[in-house]
VEXDREN-2710 file (C-alpha; in Angstrom, 1 decimal):
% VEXDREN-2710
k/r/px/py/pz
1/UNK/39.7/-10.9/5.0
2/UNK/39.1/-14.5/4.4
3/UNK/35.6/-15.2/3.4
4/UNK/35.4/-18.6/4.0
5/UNK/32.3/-19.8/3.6
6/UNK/29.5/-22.6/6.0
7/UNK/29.1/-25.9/4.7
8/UNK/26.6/-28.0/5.7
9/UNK/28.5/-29.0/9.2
10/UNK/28.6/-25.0/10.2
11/UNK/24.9/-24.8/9.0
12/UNK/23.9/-27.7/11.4
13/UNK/26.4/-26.3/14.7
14/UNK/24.0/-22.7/14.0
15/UNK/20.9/-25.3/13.8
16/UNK/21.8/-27.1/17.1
17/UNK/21.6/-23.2/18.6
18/UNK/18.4/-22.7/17.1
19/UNK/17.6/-26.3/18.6
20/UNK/18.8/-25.1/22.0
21/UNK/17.0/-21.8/22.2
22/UNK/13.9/-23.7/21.3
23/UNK/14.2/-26.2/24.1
24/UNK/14.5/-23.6/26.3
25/UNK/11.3/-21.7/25.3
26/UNK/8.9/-24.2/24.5
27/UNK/9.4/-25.4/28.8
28/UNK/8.0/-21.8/29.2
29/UNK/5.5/-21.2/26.7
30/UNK/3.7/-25.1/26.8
31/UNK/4.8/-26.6/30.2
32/UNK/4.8/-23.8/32.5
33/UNK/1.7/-22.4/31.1
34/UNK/-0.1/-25.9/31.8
35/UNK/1.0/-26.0/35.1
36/UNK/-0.5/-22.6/36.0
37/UNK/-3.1/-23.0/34.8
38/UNK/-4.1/-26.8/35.6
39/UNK/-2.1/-27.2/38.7
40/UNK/-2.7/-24.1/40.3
41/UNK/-5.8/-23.1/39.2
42/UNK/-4.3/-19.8/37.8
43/UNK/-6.1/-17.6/35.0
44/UNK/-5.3/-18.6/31.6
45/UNK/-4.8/-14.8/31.3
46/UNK/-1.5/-14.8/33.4
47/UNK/0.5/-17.1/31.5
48/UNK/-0.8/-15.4/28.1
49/UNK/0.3/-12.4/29.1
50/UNK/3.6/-13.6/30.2
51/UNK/4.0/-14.7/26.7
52/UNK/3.0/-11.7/25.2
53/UNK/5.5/-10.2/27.6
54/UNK/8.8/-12.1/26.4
55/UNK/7.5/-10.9/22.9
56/UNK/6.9/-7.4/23.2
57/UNK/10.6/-7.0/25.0
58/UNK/12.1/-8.4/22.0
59/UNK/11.2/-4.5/20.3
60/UNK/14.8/-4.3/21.9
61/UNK/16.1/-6.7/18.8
62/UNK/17.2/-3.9/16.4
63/UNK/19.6/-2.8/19.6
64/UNK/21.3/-5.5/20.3
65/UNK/21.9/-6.3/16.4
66/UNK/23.8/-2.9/16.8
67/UNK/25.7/-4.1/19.8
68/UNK/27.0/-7.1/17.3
69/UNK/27.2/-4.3/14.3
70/UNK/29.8/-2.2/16.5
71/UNK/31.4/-5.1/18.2
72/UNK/32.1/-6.8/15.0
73/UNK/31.1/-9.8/16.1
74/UNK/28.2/-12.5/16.7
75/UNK/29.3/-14.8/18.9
76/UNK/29.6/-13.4/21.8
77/UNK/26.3/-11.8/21.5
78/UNK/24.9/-15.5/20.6
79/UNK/26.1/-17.1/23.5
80/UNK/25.3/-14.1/26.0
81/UNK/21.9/-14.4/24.7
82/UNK/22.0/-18.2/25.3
83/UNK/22.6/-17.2/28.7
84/UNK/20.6/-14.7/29.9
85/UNK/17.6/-17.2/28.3
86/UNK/18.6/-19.8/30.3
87/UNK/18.6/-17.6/33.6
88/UNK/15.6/-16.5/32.6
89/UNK/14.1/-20.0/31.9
90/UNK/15.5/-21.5/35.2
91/UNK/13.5/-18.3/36.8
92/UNK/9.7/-19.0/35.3
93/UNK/10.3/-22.4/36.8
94/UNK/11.0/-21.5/40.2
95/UNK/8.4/-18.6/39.6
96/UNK/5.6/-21.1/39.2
97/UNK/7.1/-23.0/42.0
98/UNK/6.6/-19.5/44.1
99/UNK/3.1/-19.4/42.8
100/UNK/2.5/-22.6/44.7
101/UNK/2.4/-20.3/48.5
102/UNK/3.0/-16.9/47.4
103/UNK/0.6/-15.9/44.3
104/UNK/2.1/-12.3/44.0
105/UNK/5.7/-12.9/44.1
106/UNK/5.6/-15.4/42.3
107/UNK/3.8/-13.3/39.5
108/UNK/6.1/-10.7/40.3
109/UNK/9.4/-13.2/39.9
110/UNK/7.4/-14.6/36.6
111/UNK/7.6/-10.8/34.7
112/UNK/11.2/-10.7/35.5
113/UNK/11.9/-13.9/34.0
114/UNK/9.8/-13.5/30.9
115/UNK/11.7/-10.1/30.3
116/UNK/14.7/-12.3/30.7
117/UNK/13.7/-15.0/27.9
118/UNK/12.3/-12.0/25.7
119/UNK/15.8/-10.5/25.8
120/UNK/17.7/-13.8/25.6
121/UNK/16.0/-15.0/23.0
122/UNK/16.5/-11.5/21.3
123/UNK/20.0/-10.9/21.6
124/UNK/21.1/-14.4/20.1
125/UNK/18.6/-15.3/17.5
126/UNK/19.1/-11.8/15.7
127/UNK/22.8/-12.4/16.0
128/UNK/22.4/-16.1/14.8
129/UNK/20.4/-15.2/11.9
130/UNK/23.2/-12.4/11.1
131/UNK/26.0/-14.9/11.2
132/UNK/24.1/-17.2/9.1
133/UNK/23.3/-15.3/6.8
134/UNK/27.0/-13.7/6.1
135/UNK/28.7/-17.3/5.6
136/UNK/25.8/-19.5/3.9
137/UNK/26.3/-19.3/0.1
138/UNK/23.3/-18.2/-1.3
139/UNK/22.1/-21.3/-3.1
140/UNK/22.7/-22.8/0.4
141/UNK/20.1/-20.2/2.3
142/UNK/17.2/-21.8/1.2
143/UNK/17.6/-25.2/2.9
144/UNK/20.0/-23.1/5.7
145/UNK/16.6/-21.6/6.7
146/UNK/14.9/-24.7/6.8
147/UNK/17.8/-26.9/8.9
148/UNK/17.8/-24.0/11.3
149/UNK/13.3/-24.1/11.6
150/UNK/13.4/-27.8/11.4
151/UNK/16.4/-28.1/14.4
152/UNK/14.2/-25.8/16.2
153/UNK/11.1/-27.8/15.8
154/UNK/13.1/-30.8/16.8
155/UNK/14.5/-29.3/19.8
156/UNK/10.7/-28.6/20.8
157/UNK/9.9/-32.2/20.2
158/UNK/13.1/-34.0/22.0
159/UNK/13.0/-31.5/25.1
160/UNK/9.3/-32.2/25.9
161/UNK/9.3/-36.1/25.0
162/UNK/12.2/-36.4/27.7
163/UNK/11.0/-33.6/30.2
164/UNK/7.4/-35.7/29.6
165/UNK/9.2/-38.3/31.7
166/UNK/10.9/-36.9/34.3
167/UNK/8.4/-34.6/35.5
168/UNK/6.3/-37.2/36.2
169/UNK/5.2/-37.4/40.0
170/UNK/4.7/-33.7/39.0
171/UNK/6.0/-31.2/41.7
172/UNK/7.0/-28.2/41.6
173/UNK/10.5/-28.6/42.8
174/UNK/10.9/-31.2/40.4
175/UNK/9.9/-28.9/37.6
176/UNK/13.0/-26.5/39.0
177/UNK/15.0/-28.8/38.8
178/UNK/14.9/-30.7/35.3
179/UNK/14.3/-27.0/33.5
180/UNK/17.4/-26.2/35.6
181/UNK/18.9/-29.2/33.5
182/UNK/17.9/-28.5/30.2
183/UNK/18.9/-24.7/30.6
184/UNK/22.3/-25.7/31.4
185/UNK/22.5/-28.7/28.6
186/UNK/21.1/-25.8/26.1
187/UNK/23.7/-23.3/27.0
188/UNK/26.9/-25.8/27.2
189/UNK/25.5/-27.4/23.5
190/UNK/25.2/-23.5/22.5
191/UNK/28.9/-22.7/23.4
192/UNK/30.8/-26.0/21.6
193/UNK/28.7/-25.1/18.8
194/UNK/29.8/-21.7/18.3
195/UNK/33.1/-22.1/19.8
196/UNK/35.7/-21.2/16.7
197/UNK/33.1/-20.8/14.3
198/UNK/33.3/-17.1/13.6
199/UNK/37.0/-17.2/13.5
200/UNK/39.5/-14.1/13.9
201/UNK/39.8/-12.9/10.4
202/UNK/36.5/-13.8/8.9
203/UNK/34.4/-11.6/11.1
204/UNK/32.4/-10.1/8.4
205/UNK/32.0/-6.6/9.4
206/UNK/35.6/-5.9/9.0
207/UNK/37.6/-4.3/11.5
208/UNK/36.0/-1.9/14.2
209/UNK/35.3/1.6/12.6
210/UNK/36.4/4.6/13.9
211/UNK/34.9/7.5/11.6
212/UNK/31.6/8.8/13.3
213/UNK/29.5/8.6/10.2
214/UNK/30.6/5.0/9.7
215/UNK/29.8/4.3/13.4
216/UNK/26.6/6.1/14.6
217/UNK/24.3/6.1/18.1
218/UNK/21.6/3.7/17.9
219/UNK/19.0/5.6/16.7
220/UNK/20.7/7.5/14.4
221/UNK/21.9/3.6/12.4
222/UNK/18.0/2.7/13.0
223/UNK/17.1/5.8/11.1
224/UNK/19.5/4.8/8.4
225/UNK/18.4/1.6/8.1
226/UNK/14.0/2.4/8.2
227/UNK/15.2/5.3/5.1
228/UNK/16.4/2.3/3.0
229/UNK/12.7/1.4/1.3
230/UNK/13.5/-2.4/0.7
231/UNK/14.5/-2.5/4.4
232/UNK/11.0/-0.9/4.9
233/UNK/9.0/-2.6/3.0
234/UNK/9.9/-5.9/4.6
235/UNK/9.5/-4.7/7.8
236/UNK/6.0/-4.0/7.2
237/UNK/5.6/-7.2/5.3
238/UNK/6.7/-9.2/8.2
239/UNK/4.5/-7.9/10.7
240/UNK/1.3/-8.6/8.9
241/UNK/2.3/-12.0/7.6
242/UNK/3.3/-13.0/10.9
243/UNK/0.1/-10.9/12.6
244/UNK/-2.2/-13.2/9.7
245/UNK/0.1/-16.3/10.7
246/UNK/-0.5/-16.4/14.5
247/UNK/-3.4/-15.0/14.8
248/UNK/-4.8/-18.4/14.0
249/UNK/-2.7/-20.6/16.3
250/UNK/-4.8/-19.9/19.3
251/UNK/-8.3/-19.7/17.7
252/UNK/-7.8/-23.4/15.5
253/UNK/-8.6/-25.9/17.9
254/UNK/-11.1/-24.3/19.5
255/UNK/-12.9/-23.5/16.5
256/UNK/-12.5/-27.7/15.9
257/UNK/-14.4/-28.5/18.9
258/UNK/-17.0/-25.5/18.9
259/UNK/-18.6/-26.2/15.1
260/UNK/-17.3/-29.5/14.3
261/UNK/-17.9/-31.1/17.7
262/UNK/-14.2/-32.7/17.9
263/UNK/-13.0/-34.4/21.3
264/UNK/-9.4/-32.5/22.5
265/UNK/-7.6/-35.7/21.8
266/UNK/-9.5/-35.4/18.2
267/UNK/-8.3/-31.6/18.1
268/UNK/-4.8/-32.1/19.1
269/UNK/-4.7/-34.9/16.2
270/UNK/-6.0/-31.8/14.0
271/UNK/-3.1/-29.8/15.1
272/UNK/-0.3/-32.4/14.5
273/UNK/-1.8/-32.4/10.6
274/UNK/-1.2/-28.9/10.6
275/UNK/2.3/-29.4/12.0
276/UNK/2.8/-32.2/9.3
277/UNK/1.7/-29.3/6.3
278/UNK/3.9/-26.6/8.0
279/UNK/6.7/-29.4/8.0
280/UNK/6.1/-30.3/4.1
281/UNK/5.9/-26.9/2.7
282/UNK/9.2/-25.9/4.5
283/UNK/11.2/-28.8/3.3
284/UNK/9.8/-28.5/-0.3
285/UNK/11.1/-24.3/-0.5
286/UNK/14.4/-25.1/0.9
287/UNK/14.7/-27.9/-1.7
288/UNK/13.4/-25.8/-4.1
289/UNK/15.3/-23.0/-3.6
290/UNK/18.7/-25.1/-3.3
291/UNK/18.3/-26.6/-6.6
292/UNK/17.3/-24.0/-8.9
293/UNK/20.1/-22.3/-9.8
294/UNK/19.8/-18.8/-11.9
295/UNK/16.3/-19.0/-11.2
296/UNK/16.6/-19.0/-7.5
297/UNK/15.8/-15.4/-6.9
298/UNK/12.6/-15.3/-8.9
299/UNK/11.7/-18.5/-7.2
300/UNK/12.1/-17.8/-4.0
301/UNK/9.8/-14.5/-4.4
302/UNK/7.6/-16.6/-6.2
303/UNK/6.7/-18.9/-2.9
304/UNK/6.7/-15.8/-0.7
305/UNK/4.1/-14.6/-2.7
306/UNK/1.9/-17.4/-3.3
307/UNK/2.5/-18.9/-0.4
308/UNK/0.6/-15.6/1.6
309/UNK/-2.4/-15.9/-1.3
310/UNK/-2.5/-20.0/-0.7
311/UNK/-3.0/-19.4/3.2
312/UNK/-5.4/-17.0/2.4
313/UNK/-7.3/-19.1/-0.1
314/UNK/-7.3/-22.2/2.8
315/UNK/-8.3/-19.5/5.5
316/UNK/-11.8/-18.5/3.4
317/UNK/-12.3/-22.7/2.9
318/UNK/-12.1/-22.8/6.5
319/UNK/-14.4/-19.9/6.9
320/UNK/-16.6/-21.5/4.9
321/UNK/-16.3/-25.1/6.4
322/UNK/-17.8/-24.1/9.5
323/UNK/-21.5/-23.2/8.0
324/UNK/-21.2/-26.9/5.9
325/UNK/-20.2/-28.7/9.5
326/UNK/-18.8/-32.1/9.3
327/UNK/-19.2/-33.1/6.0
328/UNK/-16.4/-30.7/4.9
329/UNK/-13.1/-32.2/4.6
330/UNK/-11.8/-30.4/7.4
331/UNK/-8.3/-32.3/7.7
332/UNK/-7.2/-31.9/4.0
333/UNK/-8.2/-28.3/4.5
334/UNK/-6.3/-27.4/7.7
335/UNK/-3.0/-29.8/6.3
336/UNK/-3.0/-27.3/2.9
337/UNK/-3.5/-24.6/5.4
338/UNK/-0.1/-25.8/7.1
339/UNK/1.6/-26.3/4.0
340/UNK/0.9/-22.7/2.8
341/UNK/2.1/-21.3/6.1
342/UNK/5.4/-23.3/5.8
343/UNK/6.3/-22.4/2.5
344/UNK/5.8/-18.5/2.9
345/UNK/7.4/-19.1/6.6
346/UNK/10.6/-20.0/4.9
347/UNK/10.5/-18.4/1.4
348/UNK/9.9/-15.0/4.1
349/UNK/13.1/-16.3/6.2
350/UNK/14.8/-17.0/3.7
351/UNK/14.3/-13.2/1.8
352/UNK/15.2/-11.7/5.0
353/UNK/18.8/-13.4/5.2
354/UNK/19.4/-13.0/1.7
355/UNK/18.3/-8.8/2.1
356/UNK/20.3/-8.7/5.2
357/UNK/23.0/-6.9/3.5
358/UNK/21.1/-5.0/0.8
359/UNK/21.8/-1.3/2.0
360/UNK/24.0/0.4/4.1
361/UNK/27.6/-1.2/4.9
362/UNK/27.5/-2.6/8.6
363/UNK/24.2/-2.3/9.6
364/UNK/23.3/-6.3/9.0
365/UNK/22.6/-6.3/12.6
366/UNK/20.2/-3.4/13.1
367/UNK/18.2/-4.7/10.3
368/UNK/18.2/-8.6/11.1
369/UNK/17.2/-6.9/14.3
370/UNK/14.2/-4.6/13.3
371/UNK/12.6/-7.3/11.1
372/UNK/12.8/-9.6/14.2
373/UNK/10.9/-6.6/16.2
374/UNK/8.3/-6.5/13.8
375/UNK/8.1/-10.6/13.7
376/UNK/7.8/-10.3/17.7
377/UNK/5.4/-7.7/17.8
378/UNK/3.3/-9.5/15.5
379/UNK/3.0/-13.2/16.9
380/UNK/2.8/-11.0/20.1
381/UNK/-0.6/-9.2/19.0
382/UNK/-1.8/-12.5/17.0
383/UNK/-3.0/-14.4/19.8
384/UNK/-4.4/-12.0/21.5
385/UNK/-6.1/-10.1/18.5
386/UNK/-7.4/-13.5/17.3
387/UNK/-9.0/-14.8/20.5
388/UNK/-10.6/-11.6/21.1
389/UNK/-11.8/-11.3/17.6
390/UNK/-14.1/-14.7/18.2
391/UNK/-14.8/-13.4/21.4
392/UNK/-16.4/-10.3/20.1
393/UNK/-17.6/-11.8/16.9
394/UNK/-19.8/-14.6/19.2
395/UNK/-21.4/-11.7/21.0
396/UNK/-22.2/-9.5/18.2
397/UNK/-23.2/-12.5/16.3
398/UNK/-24.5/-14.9/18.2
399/UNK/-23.2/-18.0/16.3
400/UNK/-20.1/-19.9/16.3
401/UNK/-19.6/-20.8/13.0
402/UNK/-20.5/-17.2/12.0
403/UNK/-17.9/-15.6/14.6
404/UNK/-15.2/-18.1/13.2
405/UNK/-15.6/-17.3/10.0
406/UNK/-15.8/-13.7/10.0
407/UNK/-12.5/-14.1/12.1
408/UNK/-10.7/-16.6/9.8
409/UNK/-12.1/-14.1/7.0
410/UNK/-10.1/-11.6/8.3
411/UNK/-6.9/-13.4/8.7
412/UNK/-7.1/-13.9/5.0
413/UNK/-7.8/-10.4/4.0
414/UNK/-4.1/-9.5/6.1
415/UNK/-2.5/-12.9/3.9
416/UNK/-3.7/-11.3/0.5
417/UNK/-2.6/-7.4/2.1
418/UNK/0.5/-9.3/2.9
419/UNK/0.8/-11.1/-1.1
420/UNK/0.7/-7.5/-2.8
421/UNK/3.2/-6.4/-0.4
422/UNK/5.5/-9.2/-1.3
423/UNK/5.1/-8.2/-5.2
424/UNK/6.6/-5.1/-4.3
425/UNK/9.9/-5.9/-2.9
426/UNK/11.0/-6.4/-6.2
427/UNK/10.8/-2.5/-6.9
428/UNK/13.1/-1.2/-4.0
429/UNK/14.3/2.8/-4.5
430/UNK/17.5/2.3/-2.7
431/UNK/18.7/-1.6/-4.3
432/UNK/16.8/-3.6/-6.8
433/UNK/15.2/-7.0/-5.1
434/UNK/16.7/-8.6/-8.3
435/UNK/19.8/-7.7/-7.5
436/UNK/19.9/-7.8/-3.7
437/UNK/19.3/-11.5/-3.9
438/UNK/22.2/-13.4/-6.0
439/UNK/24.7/-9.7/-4.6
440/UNK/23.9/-11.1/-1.3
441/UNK/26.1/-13.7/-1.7
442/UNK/29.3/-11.5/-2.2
443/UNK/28.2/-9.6/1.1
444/UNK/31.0/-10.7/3.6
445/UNK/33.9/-9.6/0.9
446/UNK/32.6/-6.1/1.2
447/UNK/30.2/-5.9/-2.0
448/UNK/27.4/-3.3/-0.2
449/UNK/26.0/-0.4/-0.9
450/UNK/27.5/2.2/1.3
END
């Protein structure tokens, strides 16, 4: 088998993917939910729960990483996914546009198409993240997870600077038409990078298996796979980092404009800080982690770690800001706030492509695919837990500062749960974290535990 390995070229053709998928979604989860709810004077609920929707169906992750595991291949799998996102992209526009006159079918042709993107955006990120993680060298993951996160960020900011323009005089049909456009440029961009990059020999799975035990039913490789502890444990890690990490996104600028008085333009500004921390703190663990040599490993679990107890440390100064009022320096706090939640994003990301292929031979699929589950789940519960947290918190309470900060108190008791869980992936039953790290490396020449 030849294990020929990504350079930096082959790490930027998986970004543009992860570029692609993101121009896609953001149309869905930003402009489309605007529109609804601005333009036709829709509940805020609806497109909420259509979000929440396209997460929850990605449960279905560890499945199709199965698909890819049996297959023995990513590709096809990648672009597929491409595919069925874009369909199901071009559908929430002309869903909205349906809103316009028919309310209910509209709705009805919205749930369809948000199942679509949830099962789109399943299928080819797990089997991205699987491919990337099987022909990155390990001193390249690091900065491999951060060129694939940054791409994706860019592809947010590109696709709605342009789409910005062209929607504009807003209709409907126009908004058809351009996502339409940028579903088909994402999936075309999507196949030329991919095209040739898994190769015929390199494919590393190996050859298709035959033997029964080698090649089981779904459930019965998901069994295997939640019995191997590491496995476990950063499933469960995942979830409540992430559950701590979006549980804030929707609760943020509100809580900006409800103690501290801010304008929106003045919150929005508040939230491009953020952005500009989360930005920082990724680029500084991939540099870090591409750099370090031997130490790598250590390192790595190092910003996992206090990256979760440095978000939870900015979360209490928050909670605290909001009884001191203006006079707290609320933009240093939310930028450090951003900059802890980069550096454990990554340093998290970056664990999981490295573990990937810590456990059972050819089963890299079903596990990329139930830590993506439990990411989905998470962000999917976040937003709603968050905003219903303040809700109730206001009510029992009876003071806004008081309901933010029990709520932003909270957040950073799941950061600190989430930092002792991190400390313990280092003491796996099944494969030593030690050794899973720099062994991941060797994965693709058939150096797993079977």
């Amino acid at each position: 088998m030849n294990a020929k390995r990504f350079g930096w070229l082959g790490i930027a053709r998986l970004g543009l993917v992860q570029a692609a998928l993101g121009s896609i979604v953001v149309l869905t989860t930003s402009t489309m939910n605007r529109v609804m709810v601005v333009e036709l004077a829709l509940p805020a609920t609806l497109p909420g729960l259509l979000v929440a929707l396209h997460y929850f169906v990605q449960v279905m992750r560890p499945r199709m990483g199965h698909g890819s595991d049996v297959g023995g291949r990513r590709t096809p799998w990648i672009i597929g996914g491409m595919g069925v996102l874009a369909m199901g992209g071009v559908g929430a526009a002309l869903a909205t546009a349906v809103m316009e006159t028919h309310t209910l079918a509209g709705i009805g042709l919205a749930v369809l198409a948000f199942t679509l993107i949830g099962l789109g955006v399943g299928a080819s990120g797990t089997s991205l993240l699987v491919l990337l993680a099987a022909k990155v060298d390990a001193r390249r993951r690091p900065a491999a997870a951060t060129v694939t996160w940054l791409m994706m960020i860019f592809g947010f900011i590109v696709t709605t600077a342009i789409v910005g323009q062209l929607l504009d005089p807003f209709t409907t049909a126009r908004l058809v038409t351009v996502t339409a456009g940028v579903a088909t440029v994402a999936f075309v961009v999507t196949v030329l990078a991919v095209r040739h990059i898994e190769g015929t020999e390199e494919v590393e799975v190996g050859e298709p298996e035959t033997n029964a035990e080698q090649r089981p039913a779904f459930f019965a490789a998901l069994r295997q796979v939640w019995s191997e502890s590491e496995s476990r444990r950063l499933c469960v890690f995942i979830f409540v980092s992430m559950l701590a990490y979006s549980a804030q996104d929707l609760i943020l600028e509100p809580f900006a404009g409800a103690v501290f008085g801010l304008t929106p333009g003045e919150s929005t500004k508040l939230s491009s800080v953020q952005n500009g921390g989360v930005l920082l703190g990724m680029i500084l663990v991939g540099f870090a982690g591409t750099t370090l040599g031997q130490g790598r490993a250590r390192v790595m679990r190092g910003w996992t770690i206090s990256g979760c107890f440095a978000s939870s440390v900015a979360l209490l100064a928050l909670a605290f800001a909001g009884f001191v009022g203006p006079a707290w320096p609320l933009r240093t706090s939310v930028f450090v706030l951003g900059m802890a939640n980069g550096a454990f994003a990554v340093a998290a990301i970056g664990s999981m492509m490295s573990l990937v292929s810590a456990g059972r031979a050819r089963r890299e699929g079903v596990r990329m695919g139930m830590w993506g589950a439990a990411q989905a789940i998470a962000f999917a519960l976040g937003g709603l837990a968050g905003t219903a947290a303040v809700d109730l918190s206001r009510w029992l309470l009876g003071s806004p500062a008081a309901a933010y900060a029990s709520v932003f108190a909270g957040e950073a008791l799941l950061f600190l749960v989430a930092g002792i869980l991190a400390t313990r992936l280092q003491r796996g039953d099944t494969a030593s974290f030690e050794m899973a790290m720099p062994m991941a490396g060797t994965f693709s020449t058939g150096a797993r535990q079977q």
